[in-house]
N, CA, C and O atoms as a MOPAC input file, in Angstrom:
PM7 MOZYME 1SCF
protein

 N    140.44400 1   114.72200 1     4.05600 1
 C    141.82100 1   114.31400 1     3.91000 1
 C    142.18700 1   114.47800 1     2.43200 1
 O    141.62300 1   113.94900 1     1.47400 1
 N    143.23500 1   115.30800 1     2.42700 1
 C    143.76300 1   115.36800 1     1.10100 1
 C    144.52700 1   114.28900 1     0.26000 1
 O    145.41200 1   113.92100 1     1.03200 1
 N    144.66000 1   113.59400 1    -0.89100 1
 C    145.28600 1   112.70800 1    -1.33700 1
 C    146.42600 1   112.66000 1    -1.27700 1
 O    146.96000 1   111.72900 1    -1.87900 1
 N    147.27600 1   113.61700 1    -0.54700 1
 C    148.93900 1   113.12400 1    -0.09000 1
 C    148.47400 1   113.07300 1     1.58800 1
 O    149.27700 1   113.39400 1     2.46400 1
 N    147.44000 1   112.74200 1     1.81500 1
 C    147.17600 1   112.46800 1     3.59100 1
 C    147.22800 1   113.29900 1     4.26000 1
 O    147.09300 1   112.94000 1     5.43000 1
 N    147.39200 1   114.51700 1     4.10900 1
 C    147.19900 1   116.21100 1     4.92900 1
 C    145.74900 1   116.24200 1     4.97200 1
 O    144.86300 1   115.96400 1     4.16300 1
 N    145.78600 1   116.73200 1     6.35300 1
 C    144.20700 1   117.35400 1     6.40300 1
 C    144.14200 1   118.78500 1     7.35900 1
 O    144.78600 1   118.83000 1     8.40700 1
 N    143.38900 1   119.83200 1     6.94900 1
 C    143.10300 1   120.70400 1     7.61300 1
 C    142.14400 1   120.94100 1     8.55900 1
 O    141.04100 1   120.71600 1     8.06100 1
 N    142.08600 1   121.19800 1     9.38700 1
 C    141.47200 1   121.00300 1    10.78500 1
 C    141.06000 1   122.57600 1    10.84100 1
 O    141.98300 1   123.37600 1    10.99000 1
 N    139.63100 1   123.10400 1    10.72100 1
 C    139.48400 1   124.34500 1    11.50300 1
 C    138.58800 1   124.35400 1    12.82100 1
 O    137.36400 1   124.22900 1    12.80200 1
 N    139.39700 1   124.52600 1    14.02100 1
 C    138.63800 1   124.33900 1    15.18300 1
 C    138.68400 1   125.77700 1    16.01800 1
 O    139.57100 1   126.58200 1    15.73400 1
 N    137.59600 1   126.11800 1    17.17800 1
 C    137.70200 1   127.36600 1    17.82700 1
 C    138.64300 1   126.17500 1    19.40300 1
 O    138.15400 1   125.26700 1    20.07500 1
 N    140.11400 1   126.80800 1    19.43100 1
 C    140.46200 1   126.48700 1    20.81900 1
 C    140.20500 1   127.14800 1    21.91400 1
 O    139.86400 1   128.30000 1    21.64700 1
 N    140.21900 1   126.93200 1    22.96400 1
 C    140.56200 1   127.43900 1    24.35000 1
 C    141.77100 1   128.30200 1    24.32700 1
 O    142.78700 1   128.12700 1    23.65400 1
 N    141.43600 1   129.52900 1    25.39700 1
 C    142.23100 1   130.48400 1    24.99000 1
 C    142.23700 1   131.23000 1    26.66700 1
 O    141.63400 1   130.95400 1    27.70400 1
 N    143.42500 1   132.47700 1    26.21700 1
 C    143.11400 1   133.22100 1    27.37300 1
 C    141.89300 1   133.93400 1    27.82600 1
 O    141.81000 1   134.45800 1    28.93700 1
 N    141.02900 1   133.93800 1    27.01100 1
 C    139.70300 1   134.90000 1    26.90800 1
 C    138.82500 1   133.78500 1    27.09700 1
 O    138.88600 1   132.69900 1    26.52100 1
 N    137.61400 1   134.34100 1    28.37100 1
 C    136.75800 1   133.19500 1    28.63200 1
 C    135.61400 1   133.26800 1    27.51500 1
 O    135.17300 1   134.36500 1    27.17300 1
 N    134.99500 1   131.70500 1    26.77800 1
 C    134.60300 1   131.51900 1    25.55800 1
 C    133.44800 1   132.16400 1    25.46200 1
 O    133.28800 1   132.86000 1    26.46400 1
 N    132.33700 1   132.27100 1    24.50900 1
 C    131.21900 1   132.21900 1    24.86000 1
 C    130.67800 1   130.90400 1    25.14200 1
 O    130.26500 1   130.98600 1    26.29900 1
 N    130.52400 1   130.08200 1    24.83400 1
 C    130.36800 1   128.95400 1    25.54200 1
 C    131.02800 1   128.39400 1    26.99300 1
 O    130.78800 1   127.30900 1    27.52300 1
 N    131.87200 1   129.38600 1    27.44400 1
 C    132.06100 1   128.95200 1    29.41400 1
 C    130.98200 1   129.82300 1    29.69000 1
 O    130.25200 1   129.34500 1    30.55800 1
 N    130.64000 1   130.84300 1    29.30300 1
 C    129.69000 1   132.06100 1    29.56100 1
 C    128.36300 1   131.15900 1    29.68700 1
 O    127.97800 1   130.95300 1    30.83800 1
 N    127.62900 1   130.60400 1    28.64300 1
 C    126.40200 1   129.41700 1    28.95100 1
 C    126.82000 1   128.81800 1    29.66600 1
 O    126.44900 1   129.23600 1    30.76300 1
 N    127.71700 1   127.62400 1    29.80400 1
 C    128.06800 1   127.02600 1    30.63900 1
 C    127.46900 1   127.49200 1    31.98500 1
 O    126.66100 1   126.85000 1    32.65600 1
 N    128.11700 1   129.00900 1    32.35300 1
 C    128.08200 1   129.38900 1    33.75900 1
 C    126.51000 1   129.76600 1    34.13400 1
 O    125.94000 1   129.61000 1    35.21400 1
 N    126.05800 1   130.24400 1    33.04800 1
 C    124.87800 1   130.68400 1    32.76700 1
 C    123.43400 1   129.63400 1    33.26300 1
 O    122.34700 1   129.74500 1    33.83100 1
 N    124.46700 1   128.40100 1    32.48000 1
 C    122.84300 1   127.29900 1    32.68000 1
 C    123.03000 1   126.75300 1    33.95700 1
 O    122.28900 1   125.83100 1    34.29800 1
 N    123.94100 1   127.18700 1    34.76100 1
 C    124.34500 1   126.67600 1    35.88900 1
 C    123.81400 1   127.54300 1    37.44600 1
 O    123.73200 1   127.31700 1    38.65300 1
 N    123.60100 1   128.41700 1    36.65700 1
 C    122.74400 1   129.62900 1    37.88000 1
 C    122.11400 1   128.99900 1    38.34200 1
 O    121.80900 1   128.00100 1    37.68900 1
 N    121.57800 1   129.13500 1    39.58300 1
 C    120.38000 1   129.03500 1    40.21600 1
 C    118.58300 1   129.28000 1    39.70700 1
 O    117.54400 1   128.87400 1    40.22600 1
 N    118.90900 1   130.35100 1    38.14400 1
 C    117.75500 1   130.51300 1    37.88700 1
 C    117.26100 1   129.58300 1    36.99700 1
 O    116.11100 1   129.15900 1    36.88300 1
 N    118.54300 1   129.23900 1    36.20400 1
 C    118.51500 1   127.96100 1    34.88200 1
 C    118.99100 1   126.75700 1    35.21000 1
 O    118.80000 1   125.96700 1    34.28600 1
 N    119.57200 1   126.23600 1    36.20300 1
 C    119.76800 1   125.04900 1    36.41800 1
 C    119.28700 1   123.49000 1    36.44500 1
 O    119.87900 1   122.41800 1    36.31800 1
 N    118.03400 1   123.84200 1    36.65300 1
 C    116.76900 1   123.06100 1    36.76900 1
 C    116.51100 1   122.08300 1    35.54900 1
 O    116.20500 1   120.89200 1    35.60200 1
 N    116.73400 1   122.98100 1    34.29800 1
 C    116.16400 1   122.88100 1    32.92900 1
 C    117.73700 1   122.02400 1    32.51400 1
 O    117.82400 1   121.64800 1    31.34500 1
 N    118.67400 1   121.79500 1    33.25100 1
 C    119.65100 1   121.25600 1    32.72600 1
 C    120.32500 1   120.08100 1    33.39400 1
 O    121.53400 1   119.87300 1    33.50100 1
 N    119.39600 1   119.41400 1    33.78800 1
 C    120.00200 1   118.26100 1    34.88300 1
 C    120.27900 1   117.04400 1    33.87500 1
 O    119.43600 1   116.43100 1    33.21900 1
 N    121.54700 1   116.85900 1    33.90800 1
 C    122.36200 1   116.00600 1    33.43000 1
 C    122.53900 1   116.09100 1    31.65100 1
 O    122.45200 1   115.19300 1    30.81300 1
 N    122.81200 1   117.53000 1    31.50500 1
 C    123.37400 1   118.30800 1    30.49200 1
 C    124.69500 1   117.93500 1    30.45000 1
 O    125.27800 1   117.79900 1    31.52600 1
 N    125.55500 1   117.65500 1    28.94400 1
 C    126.80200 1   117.91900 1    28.83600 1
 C    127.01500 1   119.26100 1    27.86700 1
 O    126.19600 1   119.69300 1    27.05500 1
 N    128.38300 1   119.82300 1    28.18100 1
 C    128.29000 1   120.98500 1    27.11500 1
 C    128.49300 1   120.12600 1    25.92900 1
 O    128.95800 1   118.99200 1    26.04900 1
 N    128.09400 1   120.73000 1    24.56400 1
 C    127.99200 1   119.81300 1    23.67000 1
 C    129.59000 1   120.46800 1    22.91900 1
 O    129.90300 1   119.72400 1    21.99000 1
 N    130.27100 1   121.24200 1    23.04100 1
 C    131.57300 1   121.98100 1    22.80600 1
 C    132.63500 1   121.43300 1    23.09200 1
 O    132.92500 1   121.79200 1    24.23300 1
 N    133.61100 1   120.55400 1    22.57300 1
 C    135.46600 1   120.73800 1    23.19400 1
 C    135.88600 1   121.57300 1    22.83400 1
 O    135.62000 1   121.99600 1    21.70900 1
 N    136.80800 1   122.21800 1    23.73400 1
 C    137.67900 1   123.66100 1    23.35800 1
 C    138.84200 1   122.99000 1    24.33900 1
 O    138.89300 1   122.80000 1    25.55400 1
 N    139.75700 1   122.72000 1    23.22900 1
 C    141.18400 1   122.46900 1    24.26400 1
 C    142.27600 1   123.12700 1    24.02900 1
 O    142.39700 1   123.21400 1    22.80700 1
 N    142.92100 1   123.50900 1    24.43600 1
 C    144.09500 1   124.45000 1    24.34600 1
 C    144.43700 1   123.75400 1    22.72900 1
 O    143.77400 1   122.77200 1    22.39500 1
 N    145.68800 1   124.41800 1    21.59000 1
 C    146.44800 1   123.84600 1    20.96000 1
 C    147.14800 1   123.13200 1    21.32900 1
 O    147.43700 1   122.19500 1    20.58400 1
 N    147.75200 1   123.21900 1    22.63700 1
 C    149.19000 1   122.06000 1    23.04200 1
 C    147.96200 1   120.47900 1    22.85500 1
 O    148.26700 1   119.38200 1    22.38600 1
 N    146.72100 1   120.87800 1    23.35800 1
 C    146.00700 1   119.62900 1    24.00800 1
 C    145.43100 1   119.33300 1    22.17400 1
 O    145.55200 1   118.16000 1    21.82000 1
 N    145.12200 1   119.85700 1    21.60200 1
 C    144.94100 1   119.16300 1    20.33800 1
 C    145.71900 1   118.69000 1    19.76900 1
 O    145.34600 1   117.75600 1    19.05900 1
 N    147.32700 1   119.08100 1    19.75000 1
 C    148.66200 1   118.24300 1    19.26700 1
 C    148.49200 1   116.99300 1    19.69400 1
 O    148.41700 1   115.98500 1    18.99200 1
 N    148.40600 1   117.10500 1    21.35300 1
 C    148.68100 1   115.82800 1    21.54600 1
 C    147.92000 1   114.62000 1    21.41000 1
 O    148.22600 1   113.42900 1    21.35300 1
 N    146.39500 1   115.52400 1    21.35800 1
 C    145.79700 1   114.52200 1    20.91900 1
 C    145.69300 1   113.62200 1    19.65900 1
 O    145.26700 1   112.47200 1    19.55000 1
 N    146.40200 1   114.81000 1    18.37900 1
 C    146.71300 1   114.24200 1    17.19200 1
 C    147.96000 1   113.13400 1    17.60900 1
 O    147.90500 1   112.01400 1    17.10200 1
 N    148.39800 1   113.26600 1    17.97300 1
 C    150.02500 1   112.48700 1    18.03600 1
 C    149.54400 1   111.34400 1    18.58000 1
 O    150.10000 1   110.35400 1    18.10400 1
 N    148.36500 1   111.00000 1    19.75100 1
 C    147.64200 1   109.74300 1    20.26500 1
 C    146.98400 1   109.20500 1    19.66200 1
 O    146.32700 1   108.32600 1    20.22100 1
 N    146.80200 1   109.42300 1    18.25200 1
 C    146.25800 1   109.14000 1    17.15400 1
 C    146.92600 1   108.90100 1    16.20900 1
 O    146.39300 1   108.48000 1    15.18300 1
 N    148.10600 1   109.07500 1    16.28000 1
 C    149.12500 1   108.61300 1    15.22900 1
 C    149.00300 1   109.55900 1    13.48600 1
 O    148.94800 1   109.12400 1    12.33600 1
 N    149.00300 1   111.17100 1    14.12900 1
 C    148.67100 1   111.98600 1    13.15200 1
 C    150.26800 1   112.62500 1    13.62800 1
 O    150.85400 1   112.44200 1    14.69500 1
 N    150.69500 1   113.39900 1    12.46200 1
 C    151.48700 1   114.33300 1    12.63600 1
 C    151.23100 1   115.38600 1    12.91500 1
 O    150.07400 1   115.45300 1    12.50100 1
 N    151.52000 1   116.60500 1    13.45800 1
 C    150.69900 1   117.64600 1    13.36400 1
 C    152.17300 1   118.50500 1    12.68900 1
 O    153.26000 1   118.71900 1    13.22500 1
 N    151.71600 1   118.82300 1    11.45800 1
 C    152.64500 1   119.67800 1    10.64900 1
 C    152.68700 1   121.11800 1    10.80700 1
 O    153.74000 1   121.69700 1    10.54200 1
 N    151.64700 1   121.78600 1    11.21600 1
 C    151.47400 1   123.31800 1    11.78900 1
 C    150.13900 1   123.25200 1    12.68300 1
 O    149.17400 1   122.49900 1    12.55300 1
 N    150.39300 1   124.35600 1    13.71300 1
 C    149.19300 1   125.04600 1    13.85400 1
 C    148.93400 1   126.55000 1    14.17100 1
 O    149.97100 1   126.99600 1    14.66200 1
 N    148.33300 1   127.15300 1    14.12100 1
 C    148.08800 1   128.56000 1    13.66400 1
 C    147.02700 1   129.17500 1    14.64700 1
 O    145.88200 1   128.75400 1    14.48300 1
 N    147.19100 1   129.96800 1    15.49600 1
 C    145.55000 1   130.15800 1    16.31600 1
 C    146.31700 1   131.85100 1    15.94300 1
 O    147.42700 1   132.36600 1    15.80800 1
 N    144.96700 1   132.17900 1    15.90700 1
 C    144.36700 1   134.09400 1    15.48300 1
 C    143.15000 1   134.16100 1    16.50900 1
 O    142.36500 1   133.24200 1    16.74100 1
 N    143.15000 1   135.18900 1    16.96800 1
 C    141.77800 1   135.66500 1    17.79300 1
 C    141.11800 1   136.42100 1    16.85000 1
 O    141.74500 1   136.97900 1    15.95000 1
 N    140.25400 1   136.47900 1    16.92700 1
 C    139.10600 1   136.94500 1    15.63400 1
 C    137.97200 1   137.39100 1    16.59900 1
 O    137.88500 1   136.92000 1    17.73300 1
 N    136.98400 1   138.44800 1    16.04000 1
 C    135.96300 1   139.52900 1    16.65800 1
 C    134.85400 1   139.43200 1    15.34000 1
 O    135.02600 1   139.87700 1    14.20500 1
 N    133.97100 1   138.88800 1    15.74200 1
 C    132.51700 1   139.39400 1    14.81600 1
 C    131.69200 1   140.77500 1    15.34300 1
 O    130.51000 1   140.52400 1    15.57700 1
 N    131.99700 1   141.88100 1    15.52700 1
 C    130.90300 1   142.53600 1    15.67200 1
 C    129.67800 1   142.65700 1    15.13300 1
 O    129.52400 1   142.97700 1    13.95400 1
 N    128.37800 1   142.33300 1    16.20900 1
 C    127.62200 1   142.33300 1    15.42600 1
 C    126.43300 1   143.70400 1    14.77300 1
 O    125.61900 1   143.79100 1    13.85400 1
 N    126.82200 1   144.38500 1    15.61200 1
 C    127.01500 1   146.32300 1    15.53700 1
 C    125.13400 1   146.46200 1    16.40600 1
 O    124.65200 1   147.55100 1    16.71700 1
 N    124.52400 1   145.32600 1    16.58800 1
 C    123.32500 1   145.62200 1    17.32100 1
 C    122.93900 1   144.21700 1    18.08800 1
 O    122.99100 1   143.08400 1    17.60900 1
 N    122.53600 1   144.61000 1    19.41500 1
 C    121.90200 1   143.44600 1    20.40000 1
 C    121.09200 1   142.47500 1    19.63100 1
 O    121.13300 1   141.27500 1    19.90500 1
 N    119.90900 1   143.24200 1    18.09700 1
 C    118.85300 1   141.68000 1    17.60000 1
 C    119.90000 1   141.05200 1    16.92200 1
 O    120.08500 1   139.98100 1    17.49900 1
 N    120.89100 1   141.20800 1    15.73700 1
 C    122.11600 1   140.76800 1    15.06600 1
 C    122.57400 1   139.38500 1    15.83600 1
 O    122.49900 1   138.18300 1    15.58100 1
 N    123.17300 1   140.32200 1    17.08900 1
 C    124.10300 1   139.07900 1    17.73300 1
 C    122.87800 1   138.16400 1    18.86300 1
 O    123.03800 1   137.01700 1    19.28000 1
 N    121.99100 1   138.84700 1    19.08300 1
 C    120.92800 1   137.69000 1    19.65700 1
 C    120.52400 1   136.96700 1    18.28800 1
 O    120.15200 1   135.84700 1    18.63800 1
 N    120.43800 1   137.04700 1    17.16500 1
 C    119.65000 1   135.85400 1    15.98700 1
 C    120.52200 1   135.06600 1    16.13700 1
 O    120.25900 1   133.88400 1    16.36000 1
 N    121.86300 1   135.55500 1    16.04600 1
 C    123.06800 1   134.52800 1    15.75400 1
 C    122.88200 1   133.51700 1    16.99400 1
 O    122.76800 1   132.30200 1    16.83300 1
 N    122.86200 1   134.23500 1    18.40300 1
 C    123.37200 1   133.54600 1    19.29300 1
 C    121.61700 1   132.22600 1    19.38100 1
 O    121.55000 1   131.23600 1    20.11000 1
 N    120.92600 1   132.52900 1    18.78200 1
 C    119.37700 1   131.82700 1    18.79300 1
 C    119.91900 1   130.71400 1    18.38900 1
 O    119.85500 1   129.77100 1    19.17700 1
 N    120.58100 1   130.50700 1    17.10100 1
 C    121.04000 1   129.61600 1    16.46000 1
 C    121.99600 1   128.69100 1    17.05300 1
 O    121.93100 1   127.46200 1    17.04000 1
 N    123.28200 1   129.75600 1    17.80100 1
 C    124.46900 1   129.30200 1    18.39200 1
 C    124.12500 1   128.18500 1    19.71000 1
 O    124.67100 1   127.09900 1    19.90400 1
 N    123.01900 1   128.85400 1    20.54300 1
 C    122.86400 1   127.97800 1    21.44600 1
 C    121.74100 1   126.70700 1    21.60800 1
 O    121.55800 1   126.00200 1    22.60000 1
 N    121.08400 1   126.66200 1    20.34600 1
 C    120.55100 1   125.69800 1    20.35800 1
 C    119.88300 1   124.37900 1    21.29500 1
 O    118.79400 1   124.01500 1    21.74000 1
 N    121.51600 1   123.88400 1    21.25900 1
 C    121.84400 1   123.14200 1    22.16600 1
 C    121.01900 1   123.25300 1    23.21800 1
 O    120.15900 1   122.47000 1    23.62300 1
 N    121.40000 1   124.42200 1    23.66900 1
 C    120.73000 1   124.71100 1    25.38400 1
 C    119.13200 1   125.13800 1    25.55800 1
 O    118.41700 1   124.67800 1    26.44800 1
 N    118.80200 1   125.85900 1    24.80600 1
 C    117.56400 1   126.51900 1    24.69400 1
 C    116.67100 1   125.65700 1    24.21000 1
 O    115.49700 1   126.02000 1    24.27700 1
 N    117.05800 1   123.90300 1    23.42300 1
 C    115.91600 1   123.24200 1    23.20900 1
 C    115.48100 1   122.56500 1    24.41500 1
 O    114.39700 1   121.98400 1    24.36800 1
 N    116.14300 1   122.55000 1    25.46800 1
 C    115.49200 1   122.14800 1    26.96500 1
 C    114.56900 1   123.39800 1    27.46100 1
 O    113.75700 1   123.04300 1    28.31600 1
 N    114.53300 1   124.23100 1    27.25400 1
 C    114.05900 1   125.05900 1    27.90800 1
 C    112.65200 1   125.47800 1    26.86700 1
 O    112.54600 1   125.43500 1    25.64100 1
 N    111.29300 1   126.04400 1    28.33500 1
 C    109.91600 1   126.56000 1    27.22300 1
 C    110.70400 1   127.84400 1    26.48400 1
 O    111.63700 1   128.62200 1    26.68400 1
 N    109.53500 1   127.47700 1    25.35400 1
 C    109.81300 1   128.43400 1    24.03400 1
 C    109.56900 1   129.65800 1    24.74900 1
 O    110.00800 1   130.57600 1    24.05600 1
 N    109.00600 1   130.14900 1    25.95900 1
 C    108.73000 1   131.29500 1    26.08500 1
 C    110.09200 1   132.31500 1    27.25800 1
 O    110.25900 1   133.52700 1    27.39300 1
 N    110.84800 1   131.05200 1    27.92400 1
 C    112.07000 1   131.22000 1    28.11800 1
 C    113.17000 1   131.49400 1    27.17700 1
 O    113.79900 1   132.44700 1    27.63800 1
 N    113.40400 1   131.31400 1    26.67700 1
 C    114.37200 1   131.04900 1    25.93100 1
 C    114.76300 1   132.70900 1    25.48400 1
 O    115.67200 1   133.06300 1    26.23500 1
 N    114.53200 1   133.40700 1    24.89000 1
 C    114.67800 1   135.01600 1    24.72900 1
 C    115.22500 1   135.26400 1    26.05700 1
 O    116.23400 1   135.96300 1    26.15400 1
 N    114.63000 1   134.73400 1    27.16000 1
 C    115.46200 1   135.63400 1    28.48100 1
 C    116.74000 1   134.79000 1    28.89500 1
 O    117.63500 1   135.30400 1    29.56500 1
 N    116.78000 1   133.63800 1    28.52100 1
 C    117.97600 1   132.83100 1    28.70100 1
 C    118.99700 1   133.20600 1    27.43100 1
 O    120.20000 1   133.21200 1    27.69400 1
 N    118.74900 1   133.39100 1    26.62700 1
 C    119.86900 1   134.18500 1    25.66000 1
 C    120.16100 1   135.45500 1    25.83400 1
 O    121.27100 1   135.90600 1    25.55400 1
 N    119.21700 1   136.15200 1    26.30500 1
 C    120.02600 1   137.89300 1    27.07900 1
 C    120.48700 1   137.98700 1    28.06400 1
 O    121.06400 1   139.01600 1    28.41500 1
 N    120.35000 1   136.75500 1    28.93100 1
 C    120.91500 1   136.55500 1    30.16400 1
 C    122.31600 1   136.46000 1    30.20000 1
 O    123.01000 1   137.13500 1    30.96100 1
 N    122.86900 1   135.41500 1    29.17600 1
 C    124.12900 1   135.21800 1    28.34700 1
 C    124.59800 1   136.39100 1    27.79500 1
 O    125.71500 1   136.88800 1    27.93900 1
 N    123.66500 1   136.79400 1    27.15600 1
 C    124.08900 1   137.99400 1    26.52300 1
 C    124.85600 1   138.63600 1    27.21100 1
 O    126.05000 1   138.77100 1    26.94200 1
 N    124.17800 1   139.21500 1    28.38300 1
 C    124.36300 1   140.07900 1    29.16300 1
 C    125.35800 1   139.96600 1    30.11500 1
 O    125.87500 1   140.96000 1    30.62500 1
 N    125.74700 1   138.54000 1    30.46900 1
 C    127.03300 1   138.03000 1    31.14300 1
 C    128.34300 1   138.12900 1    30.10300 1
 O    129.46100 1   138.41600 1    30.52900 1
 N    128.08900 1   137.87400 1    28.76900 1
 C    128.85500 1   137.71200 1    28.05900 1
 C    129.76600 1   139.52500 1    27.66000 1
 O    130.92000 1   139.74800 1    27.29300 1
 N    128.82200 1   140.30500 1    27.89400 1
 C    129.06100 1   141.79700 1    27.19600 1
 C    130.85600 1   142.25600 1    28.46800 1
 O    131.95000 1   142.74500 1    28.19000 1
 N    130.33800 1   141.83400 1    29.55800 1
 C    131.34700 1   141.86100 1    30.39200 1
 C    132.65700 1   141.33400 1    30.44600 1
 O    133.65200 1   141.75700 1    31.03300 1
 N    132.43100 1   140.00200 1    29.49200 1
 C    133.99300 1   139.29100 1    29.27100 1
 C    134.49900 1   139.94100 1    27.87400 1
 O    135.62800 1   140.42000 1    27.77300 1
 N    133.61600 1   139.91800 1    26.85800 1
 C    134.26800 1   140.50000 1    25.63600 1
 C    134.22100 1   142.24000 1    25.51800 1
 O    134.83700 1   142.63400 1    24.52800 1
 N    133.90300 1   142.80400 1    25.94600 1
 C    133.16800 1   144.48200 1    25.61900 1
 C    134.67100 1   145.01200 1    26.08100 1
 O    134.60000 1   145.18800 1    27.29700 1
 N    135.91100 1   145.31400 1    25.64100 1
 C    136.77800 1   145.88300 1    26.32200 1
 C    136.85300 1   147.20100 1    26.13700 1
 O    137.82500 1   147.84600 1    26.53000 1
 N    135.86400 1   147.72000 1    25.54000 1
 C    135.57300 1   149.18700 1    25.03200 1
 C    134.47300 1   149.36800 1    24.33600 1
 O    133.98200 1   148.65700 1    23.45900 1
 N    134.00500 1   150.68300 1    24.92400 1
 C    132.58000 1   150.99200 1    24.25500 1
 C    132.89900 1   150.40600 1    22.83700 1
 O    134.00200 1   150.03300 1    22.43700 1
 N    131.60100 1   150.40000 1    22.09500 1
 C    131.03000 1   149.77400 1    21.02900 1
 C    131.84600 1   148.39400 1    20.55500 1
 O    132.46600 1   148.28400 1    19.49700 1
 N    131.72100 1   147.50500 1    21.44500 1
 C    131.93800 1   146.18600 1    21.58400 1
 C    130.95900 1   145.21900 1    22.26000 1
 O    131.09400 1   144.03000 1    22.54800 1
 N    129.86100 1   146.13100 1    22.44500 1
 C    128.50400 1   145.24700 1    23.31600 1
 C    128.30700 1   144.47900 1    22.87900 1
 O    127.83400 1   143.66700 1    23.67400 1
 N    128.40800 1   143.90900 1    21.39100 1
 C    127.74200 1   143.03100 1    20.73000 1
 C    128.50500 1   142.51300 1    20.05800 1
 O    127.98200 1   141.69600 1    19.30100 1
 N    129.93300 1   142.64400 1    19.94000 1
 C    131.14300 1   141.65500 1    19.44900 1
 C    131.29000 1   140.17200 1    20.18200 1
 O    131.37900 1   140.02500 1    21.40000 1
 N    131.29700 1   139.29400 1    19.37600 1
 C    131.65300 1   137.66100 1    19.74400 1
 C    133.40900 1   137.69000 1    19.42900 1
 O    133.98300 1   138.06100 1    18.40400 1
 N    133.91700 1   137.22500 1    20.54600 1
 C    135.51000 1   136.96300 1    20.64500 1
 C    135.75700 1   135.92800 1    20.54400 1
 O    135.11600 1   135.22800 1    21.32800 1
 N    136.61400 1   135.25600 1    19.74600 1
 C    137.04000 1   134.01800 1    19.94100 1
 C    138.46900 1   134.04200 1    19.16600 1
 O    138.99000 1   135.04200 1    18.67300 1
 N    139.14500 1   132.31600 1    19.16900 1
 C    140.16900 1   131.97700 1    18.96400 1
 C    139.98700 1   130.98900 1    17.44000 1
 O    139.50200 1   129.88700 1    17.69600 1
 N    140.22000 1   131.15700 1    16.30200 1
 C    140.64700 1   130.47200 1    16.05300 1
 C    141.48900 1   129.77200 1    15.16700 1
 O    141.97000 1   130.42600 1    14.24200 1
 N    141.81900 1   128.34500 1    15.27800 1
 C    142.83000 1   127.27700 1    15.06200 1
 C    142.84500 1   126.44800 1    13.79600 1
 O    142.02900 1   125.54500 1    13.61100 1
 N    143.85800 1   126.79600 1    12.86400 1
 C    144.03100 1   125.97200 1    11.65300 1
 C    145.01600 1   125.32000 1    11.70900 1
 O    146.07100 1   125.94200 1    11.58400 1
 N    145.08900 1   123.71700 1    11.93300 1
 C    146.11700 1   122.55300 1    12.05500 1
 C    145.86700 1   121.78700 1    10.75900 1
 O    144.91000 1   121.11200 1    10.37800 1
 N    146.98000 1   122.09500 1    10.23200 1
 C    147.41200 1   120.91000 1     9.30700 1
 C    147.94500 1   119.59300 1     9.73500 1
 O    149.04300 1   119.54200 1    10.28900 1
 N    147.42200 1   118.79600 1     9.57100 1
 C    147.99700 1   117.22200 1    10.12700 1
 C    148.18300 1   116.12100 1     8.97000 1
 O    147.60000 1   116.26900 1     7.89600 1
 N    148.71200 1   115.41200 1     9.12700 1
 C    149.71000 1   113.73900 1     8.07200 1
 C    149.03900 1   113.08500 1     9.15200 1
 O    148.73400 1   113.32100 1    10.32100 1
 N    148.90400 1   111.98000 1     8.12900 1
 C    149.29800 1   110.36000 1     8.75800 1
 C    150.47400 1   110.52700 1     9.49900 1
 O    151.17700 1   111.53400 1     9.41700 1
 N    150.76300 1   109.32500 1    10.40200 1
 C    151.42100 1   108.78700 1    11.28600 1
 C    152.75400 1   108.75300 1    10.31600 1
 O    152.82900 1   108.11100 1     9.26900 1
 N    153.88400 1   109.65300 1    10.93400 1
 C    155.16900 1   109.03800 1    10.04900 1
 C    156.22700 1   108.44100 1    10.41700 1
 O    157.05000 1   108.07000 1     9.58000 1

């Protein structure tokens, strides 16, 4: 919070493009990974912008702007965006044996290449949304 009470908020929202994180989601939910996740929450909120306004405003924040950009990391090779995603999913892969885990992240991978890849050499691009809200105190 800044000393005139503004604060900047950088969050990834919910968007028209399904996340990589609905992609795990759907992923740990298979039949092959399910097991390893009984009574898992995703550890992620992604709510639309309208749904973060309002949640500022139920909080007695102003919301003075908000700004969403879709943004692309290519990571130009499958080990690149698998290190990243090692890191990214954490979460999920510390339930699972260490010797799983490589096939549960290409599994994703590999579900994931289908929602973001809208053209060759995009196999390994991460898509997302995101959201810079400036918010006040309550005025």
């Amino acid at each position: 919070m800044k000393s005139d009470g503004r604060a900047l908020l950088r969050l990834v929202p919910a968007g028209e493009r399904k996340s990589l994180e609905n992609v795990i989601e759907e992923t740990r939910q298979s039949s092959r990974w399910s097991g390893y996740f009984r009574d898992f929450q995703d550890p992620y909120l992604h709510l639309t912008p309208e749904q973060y306004a309002a949640m500022a405003a139920r909080n007695r924040l102003s919301v003075l702007r908000i700004h969403t950009e879709a943004k692309a990391w290519n990571f130009k090779s499958r080990s690149a965006f698998f290190a990243f995603s090692s890191v990214r999913f954490v979460e999920w892969t510390r339930r699972l044996l260490e010797a799983e885990r490589p096939v549960f992240i290409n599994d994703v991978l590999d579900r994931y290449q289908g929602v973001a890849a809208d053209r060759a050499g995009e196999e390994n691009t991460f898509k997302f949304y995101q959201m810079d809200a400036t918010l006040a105190r309550g005025r």
